[in-house]
Wavefront OBJ file of the C-alpha trace (Angstrom):
o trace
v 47.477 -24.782 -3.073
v 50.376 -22.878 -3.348
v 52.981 -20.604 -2.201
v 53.771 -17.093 -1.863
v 57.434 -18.334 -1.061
v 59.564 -21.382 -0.167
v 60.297 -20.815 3.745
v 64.113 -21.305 4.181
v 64.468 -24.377 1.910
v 61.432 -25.928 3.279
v 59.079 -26.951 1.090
v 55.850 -24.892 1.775
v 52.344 -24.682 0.631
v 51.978 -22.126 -2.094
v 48.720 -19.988 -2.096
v 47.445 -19.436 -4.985
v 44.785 -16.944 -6.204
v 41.644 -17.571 -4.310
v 38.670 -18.287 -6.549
v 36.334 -19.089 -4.654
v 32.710 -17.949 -5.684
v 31.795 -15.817 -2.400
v 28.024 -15.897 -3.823
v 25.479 -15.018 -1.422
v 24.550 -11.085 -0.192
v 22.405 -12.218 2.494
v 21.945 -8.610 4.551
v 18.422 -8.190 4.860
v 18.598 -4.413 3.603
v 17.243 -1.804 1.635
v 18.453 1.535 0.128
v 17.518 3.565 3.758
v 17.171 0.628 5.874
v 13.364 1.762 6.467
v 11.191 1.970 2.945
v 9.752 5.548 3.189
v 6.010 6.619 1.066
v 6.865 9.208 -1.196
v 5.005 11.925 -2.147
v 0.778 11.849 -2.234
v -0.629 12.495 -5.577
v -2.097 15.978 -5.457
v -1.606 17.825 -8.420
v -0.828 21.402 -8.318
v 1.401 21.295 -5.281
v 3.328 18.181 -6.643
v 3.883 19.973 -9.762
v 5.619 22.999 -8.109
v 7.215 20.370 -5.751
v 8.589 18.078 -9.087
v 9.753 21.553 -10.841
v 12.112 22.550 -7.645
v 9.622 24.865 -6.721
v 9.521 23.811 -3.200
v 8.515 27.169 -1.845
v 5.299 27.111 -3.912
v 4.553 23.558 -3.342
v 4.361 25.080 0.369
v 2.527 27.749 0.060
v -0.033 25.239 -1.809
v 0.037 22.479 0.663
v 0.247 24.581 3.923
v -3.436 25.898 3.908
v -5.054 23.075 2.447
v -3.082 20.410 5.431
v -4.233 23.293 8.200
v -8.178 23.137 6.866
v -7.382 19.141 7.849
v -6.582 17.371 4.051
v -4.880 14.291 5.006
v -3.035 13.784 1.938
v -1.543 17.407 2.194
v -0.580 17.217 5.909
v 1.493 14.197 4.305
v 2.990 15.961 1.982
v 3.507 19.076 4.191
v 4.977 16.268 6.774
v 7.724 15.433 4.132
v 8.490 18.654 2.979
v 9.739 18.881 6.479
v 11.305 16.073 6.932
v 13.776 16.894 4.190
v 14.131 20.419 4.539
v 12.891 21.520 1.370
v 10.917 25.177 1.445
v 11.659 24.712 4.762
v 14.319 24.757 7.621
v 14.256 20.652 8.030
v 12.419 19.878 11.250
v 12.025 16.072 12.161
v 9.390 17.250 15.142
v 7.079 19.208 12.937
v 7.381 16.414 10.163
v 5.668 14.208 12.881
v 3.291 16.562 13.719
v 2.268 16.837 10.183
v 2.654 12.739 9.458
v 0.460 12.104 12.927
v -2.568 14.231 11.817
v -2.714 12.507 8.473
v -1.848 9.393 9.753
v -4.625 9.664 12.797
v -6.953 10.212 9.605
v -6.089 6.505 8.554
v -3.981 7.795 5.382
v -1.556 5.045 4.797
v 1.714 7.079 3.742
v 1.269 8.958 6.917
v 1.309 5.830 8.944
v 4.525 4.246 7.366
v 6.571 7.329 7.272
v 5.572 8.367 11.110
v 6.292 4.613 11.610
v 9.683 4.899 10.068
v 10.193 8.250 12.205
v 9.430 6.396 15.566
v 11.700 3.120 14.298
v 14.513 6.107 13.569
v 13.991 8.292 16.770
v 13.850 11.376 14.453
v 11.339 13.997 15.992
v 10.414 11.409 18.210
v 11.313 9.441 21.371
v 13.172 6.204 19.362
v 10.257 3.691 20.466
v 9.907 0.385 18.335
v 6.101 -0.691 19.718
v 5.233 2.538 18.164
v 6.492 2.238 14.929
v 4.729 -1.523 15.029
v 1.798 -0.172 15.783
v 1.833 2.470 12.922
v 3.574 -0.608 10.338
v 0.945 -2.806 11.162
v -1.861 -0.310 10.966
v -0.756 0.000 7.051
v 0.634 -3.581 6.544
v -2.766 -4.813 7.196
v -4.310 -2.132 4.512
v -1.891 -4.402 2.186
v 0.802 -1.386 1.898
v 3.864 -3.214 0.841
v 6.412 -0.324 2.403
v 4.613 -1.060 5.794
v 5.009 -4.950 5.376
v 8.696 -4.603 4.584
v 9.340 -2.287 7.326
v 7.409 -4.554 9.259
v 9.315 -7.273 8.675
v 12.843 -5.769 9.012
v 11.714 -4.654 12.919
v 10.368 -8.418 13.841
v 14.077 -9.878 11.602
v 16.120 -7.529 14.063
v 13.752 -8.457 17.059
v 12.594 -5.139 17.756
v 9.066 -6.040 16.747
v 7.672 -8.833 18.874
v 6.172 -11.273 16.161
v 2.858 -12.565 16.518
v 4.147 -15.978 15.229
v 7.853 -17.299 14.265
v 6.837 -16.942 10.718
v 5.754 -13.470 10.388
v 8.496 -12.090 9.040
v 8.079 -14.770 6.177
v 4.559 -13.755 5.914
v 4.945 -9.862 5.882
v 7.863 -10.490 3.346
v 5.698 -12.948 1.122
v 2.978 -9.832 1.184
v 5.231 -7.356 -0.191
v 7.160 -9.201 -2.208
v 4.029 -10.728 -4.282
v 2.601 -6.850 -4.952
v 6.081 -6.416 -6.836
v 8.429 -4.796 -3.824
v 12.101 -6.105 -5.229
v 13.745 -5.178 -1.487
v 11.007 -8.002 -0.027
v 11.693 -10.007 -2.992
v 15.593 -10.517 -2.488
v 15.103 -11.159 1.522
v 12.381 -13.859 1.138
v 14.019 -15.553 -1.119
v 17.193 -15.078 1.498
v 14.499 -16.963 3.713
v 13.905 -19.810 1.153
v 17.561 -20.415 0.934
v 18.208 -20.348 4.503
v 14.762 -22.205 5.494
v 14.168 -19.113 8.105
v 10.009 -19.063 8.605
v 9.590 -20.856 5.472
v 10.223 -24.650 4.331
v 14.115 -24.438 2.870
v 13.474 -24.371 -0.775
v 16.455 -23.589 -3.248
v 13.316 -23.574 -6.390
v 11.687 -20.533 -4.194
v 14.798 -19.090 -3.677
v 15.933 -18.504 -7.491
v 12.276 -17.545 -8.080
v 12.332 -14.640 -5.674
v 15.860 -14.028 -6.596
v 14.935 -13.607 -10.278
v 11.924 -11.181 -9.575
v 14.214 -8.888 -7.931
v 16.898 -8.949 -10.202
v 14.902 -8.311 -12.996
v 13.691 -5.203 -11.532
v 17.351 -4.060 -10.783
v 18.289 -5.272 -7.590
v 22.228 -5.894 -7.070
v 22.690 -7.830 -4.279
v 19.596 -10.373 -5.772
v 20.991 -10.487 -8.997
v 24.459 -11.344 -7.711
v 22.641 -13.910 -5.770
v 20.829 -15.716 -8.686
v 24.356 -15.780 -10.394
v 25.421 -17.954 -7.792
v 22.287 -20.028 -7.652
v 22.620 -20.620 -11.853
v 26.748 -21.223 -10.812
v 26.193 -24.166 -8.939
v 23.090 -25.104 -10.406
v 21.101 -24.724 -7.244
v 17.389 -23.962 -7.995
v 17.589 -24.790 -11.755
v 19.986 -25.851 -14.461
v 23.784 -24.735 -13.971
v 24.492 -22.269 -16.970
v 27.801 -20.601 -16.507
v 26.873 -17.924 -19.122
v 23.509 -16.673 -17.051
v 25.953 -16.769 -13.852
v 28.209 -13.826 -16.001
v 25.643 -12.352 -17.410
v 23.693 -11.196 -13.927
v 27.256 -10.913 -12.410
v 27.724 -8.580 -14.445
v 24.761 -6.829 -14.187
v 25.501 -6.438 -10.589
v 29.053 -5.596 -11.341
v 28.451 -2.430 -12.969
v 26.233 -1.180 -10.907
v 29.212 -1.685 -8.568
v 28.226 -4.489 -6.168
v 31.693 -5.239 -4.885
v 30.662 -9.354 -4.395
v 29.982 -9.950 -8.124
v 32.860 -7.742 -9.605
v 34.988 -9.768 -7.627
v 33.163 -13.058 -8.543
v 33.255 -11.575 -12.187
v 36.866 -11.639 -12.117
v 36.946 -15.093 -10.736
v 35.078 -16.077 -13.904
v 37.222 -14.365 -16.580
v 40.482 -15.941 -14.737
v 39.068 -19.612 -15.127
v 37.023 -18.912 -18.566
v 33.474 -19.846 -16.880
v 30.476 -18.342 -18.745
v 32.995 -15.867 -20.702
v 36.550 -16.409 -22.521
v 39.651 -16.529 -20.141
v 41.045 -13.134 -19.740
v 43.852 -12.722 -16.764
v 43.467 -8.826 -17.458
v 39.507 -8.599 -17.601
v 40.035 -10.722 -14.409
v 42.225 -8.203 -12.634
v 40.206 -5.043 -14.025
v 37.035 -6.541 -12.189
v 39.079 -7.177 -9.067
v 40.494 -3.889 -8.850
v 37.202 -2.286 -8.734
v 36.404 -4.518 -6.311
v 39.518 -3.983 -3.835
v 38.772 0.025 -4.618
v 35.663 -0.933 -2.423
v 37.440 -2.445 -0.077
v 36.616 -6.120 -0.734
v 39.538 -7.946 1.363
v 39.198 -10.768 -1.234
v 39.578 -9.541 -4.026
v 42.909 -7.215 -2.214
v 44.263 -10.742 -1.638
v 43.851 -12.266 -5.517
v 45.534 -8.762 -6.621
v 48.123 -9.540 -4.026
v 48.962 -12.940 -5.667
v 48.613 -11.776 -9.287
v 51.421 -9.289 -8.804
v 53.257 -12.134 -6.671
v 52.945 -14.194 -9.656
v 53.078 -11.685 -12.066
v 50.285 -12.863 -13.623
v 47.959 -10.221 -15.904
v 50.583 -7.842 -14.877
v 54.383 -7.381 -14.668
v 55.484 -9.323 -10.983
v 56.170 -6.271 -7.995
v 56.623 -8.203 -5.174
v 56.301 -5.058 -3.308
v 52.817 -4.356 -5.070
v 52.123 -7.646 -3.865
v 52.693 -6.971 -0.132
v 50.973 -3.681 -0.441
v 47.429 -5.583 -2.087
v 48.522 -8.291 0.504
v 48.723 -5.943 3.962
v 45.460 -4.358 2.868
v 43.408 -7.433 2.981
v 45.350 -8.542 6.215
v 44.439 -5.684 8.044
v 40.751 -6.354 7.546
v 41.011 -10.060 8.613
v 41.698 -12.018 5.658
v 43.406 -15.140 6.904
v 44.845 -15.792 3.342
v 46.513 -12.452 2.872
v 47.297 -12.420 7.089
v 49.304 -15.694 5.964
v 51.453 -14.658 3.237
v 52.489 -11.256 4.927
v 53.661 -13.935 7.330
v 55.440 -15.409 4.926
v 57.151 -12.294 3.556
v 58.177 -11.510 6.683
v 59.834 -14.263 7.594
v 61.967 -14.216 4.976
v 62.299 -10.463 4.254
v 60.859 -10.753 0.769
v 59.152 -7.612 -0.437
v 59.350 -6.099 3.306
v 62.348 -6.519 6.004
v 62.564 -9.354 7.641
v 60.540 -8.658 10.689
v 60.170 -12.211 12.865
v 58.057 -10.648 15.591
v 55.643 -9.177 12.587
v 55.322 -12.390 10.953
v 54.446 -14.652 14.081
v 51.665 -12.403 14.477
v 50.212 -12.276 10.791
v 50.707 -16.201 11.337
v 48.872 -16.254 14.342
v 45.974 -14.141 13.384
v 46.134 -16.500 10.214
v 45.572 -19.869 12.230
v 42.666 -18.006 14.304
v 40.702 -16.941 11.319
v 41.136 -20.275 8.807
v 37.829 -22.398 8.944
v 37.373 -26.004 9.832
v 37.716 -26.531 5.399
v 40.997 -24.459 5.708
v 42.584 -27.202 7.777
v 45.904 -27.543 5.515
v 46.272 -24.295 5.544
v 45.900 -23.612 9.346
v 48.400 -25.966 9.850
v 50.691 -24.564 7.753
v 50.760 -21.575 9.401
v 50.981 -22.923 12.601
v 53.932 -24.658 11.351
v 55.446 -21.521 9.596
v 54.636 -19.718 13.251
v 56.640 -22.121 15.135
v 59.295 -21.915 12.593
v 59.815 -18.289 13.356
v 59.343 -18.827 17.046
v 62.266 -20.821 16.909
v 64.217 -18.120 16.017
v 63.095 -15.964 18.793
v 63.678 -14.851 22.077
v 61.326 -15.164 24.406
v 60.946 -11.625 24.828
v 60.330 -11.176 21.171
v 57.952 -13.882 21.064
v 55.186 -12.183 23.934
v 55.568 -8.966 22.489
v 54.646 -10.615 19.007
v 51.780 -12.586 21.265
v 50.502 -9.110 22.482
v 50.581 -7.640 19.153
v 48.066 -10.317 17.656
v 46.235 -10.112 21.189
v 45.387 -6.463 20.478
v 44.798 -6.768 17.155
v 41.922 -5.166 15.447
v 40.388 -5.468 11.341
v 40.678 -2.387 10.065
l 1 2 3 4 5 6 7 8 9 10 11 12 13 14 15 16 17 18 19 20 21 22 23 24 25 26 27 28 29 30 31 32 33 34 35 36 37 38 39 40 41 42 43 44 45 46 47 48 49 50 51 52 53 54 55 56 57 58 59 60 61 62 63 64 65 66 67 68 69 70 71 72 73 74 75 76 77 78 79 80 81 82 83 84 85 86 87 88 89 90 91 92 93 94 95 96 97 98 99 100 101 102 103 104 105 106 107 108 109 110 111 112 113 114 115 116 117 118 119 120 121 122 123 124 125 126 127 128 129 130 131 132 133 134 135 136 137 138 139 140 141 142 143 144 145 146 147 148 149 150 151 152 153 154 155 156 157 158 159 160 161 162 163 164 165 166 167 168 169 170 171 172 173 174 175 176 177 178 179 180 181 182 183 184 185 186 187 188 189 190 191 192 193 194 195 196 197 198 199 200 201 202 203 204 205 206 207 208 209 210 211 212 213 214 215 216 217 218 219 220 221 222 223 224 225 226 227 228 229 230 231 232 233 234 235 236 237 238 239 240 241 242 243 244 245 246 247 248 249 250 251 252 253 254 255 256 257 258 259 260 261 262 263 264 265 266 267 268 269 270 271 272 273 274 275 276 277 278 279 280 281 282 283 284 285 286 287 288 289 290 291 292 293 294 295 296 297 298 299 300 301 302 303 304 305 306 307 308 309 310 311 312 313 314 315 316 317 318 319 320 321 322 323 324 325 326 327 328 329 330 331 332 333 334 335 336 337 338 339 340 341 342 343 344 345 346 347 348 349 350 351 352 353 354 355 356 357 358 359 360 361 362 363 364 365 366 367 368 369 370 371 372 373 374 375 376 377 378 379 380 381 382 383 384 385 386 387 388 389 390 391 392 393 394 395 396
């Protein structure tokens, strides 16, 4: 691999820019964590209610939900809940969501559930939200077997069985729910509840990605990149990378740009490259910081700025990125780009050698090499104040 600089006439590993296909979102998520029942069908009021007439859709609702109409205590419920024709109250959403949910309506039951799993208007209590989830989940309502299934995954639901998550996920995923699709097929991957099955796993990645989802769709690029699950095809990796690029997923612009550097699945393009990695780093993405770092190192896709380098290269350090942690070491130590600060770069070094994995091996040992090197130049005094500065040490 290679170097961001030669340490003192020592030959030195170089790093180069890190390409490494970082495939998998495996966060079992959702847009709002809990899936929420939208609005009950019932005409006139939902027509006031889809014209901005909230006020109206009120007015409509509130007589009808007080004469005991399930459906337009529901809607009533939510009308609360988000403070629309009304001052938002969580505690008089309940009130609303229990009535219609004590009638057996099955909105009512998820969105109380989601209220009790939230602690909004309620006492936060979990076995209450089960209770509620399950009641719906076992009506077959897919937003009730997701949330379901999120509370027993975090263990705040005690499951009935180890594989009810997989089962509840399975439910809601088959009637079409794209959030249950992309997590059971996390399962499949991972083996969690379900046989391991990579075949399973691009299925249920596919099914939510074709209905949108990012963080499935970067996921099945990575399954048709290494050919896990099917056939390798480089050019179906791009093309749902990029699909989950630009709706900014910050894991496949970065593994977009990884593709345009080497020419996988698209023509070679060190710019394209960078432009995909910059969007990427604007998110934060520590990895995609670092390749920046090295491109303007290198000066390659852009003009060399050693300084631009350090800057790309002390963002990604300060969230943890052994890589970038390792060649602000290296700067320092010499004084390229930033003064030479010893103290400064035995600590990026020895943050550097914590966070390199068992596969990193060459490179932990070259910066616990390059760590000693600069200890040798140090007092003793310099060296435990550069020990208590990695000590205390946070990611940003």
């Amino acid at each position: 691999m290679s170097s961001a600089c030669d340490l003192w006439g020592l030959r030195d590993m170089k790093l180069a820019v890190r390409a490494v296909f970082i495939g998998l979102a495996l966060a079992f998520a959702t847009a709002g964590v809990l899936l929420n029942w939208p609005f009950y069908r019932d005409t006139e009021g939902l027509t006031a209610y889809q014209h901005g007439d909230y006020s109206a859709a009120l007015r409509l609702w509130r007589p009808v939900a007080e004469q005991g109409r399930a459906h337009a205590q529901h809607n009533l419920g939510l009308l609360y809940r988000d403070g629309r024709g009304v001052t938002q109250d969580y505690k008089e959403a309940a009130r609303w969501f229990r009535l219609a949910a004590d009638q057996g309506l099955t909105p009512a039951q998820v969105n109380l559930g989601v209220l009790y799993a939230s602690g909004q208007g309620v006492p936060h209590d979990d076995s209450e939200a089960t209770k509620w989830f399950r009641l719906a989940a076992d009506k077959g309502d897919a937003f009730a077997q997701f949330n379901l299934a999120y509370l027993v995954r975090g263990g705040r639901a005690k499951p009935e069985s180890l594989d009810e998550m997989a089962r509840w996920l399975r439910a809601a995923a088959v009637q079409g729910d794209a959030d249950a699709q992309f997590n059971l097929g996390n399962l499949f991957l991972s083996g969690q509840g379900v046989p391991q099955s990579d075949t399973e796993a691009f299925r249920w990645y596919r099914a939510s990605a074709e209905q949108g989802r990012a963080d499935a769709q970067n996921n099945l690029s990575f399954m048709y990149l290494t050919g896990r699950g099917g056939t390798q095809d480089f050019e179906q990796a791009a093309k749902w990378y990029r699909r989950a690029a630009e709706q900014g997923q910050a894991q496949a612009q970065y593994n977009l740009g990884n593709l345009y550097l080497d020419g996988r699945g698209v023509e070679q393009d060190e710019k394209e490259a960078l432009r995909w990695w910059r969007l990427a780093a604007a998110q934060g993405y520590s990895d995609a910081e670092y390749n920046l770092g090295v491109a303007y190192d290198n000066g390659m896709g852009v003009a060399k700025d050693v300084k631009e380098a350090a800057n790309w290269f002390l963002l990604a350090a300060d969230k943890g990125n052994p890589l970038a942690q390792y060649s602000l070491g290296n700067m320092q130590m010499k004084g390229e780009a930033l003064p030479q600060d010893l103290v400064e770069a035995y600590k990026w070094f020895s943050l550097a050698v914590l966070r390199f994995t068992p596969p990193d091996k060459e490179l932990r040992d070259a910066a616990t090499r390059n760590r000693d090197r600069a200890a040798a130049r140090m007092t003793r005094a310099q060296i435990a104040e550069a020990q208590q500065r990695a000590s205390s040490w946070v990611p940003k």
